[in-house]
C-alpha positions in Angstrom: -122.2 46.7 -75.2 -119.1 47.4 -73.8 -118.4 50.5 -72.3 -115.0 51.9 -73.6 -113.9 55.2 -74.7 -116.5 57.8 -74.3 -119.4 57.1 -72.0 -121.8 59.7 -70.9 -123.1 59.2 -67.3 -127.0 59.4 -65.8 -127.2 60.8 -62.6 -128.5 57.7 -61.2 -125.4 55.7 -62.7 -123.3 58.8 -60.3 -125.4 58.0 -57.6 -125.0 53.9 -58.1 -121.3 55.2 -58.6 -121.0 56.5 -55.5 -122.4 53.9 -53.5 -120.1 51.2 -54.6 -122.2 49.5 -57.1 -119.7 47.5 -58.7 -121.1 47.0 -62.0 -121.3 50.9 -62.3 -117.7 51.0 -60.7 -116.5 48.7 -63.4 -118.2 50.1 -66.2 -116.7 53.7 -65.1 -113.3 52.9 -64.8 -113.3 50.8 -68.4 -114.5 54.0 -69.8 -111.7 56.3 -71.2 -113.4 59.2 -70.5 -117.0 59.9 -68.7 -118.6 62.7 -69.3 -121.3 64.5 -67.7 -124.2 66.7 -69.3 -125.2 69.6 -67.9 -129.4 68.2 -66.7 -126.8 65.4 -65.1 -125.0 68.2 -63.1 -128.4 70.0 -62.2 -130.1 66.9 -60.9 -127.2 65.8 -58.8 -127.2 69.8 -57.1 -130.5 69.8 -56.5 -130.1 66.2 -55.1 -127.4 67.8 -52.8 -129.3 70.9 -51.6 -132.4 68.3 -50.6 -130.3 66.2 -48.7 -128.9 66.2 -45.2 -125.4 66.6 -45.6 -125.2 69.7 -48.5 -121.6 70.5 -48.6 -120.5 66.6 -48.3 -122.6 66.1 -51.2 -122.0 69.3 -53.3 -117.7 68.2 -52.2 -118.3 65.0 -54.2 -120.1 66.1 -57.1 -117.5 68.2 -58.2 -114.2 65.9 -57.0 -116.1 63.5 -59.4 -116.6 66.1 -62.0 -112.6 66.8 -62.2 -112.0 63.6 -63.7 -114.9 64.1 -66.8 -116.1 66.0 -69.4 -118.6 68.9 -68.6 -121.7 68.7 -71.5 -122.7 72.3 -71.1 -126.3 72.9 -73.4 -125.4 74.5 -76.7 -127.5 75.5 -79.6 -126.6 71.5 -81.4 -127.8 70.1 -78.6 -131.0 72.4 -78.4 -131.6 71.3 -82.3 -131.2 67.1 -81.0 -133.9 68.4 -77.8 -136.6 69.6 -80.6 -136.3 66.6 -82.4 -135.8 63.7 -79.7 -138.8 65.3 -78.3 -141.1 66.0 -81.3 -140.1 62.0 -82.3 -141.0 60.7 -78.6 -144.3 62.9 -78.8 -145.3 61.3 -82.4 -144.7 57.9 -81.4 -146.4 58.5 -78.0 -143.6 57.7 -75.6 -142.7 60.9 -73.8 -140.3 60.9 -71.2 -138.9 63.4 -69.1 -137.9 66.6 -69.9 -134.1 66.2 -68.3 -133.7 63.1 -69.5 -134.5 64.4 -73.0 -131.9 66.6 -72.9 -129.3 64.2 -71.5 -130.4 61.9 -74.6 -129.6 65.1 -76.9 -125.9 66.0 -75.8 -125.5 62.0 -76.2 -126.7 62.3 -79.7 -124.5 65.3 -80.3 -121.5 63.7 -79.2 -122.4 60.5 -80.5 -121.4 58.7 -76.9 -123.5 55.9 -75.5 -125.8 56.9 -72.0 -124.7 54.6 -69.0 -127.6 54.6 -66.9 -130.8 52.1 -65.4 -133.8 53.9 -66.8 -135.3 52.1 -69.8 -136.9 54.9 -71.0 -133.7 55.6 -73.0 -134.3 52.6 -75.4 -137.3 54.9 -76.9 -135.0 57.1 -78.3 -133.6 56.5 -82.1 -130.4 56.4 -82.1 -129.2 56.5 -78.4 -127.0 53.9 -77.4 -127.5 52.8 -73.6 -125.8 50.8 -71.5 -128.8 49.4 -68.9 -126.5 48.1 -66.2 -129.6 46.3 -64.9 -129.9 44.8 -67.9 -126.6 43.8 -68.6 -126.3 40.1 -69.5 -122.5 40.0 -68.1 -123.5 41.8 -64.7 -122.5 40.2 -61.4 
């Protein structure tokens, strides 16, 4: 899978973004426009408060955050949460709570989920782009 147009972003694929990993490089700059959930935004913060270098960290979250799309949690994407998760706990493959609601705001803008976790593939109807698993990676 390609990823053009819309892409939403993990925050390990930011993370892999910011430390040159080319196939994450590449795969952001085809995309016409990333955009970023709001777990995605939490996660990265937290990561930032926890690390040695705060304001360096907190500085690049956000100059990456002016060139894509703020997800913010809304009441569709609470309705995806409820029934990603109740699907994930029927078929006995929960995952984590963020990532649950990263998978929903995907759902609810119908974008695929650049990241590396395989979890992602558990859940109906999210398209993910595994750059791990990529057959064209270099």
């Amino acid at each position: 899978m390609k990823a053009n147009g819309k892409t939403a972003i993990d925050t390990n694929a930011i993370i892999a973004y910011r430390a040159g990993v080319f196939e994450v490089c590449k795969l952001i700059k085809e995309a016409e426009l990333i955009l970023v959930p709001a777990p995605v935004l939490g996660e990265l913060l937290y990561g930032a408060l926890n690390s040695q270098r705060i304001r360096e960290n907190q500085e690049a979250i956000y100059k990456f955050l002016r060139y894509a799309l703020f997800i913010p949690s809304d009441e569709k994407i609470a309705a995806r949460y409820a029934s990603v998760r109740h699907k994930l706990r029927k078929i006995g493959r929960p995952i984590p709570e963020n990532d649950i609601w990263i998978a929903a705001a995907c759902l609810e803008f119908d974008v695929p989920l650049l990241t590396r976790d395989a979890h992602f593939e558990n859940i109906e109807g999210l398209r993910v782009i595994n750059w791990m698993k990529r057959q064209d990676a270099i």
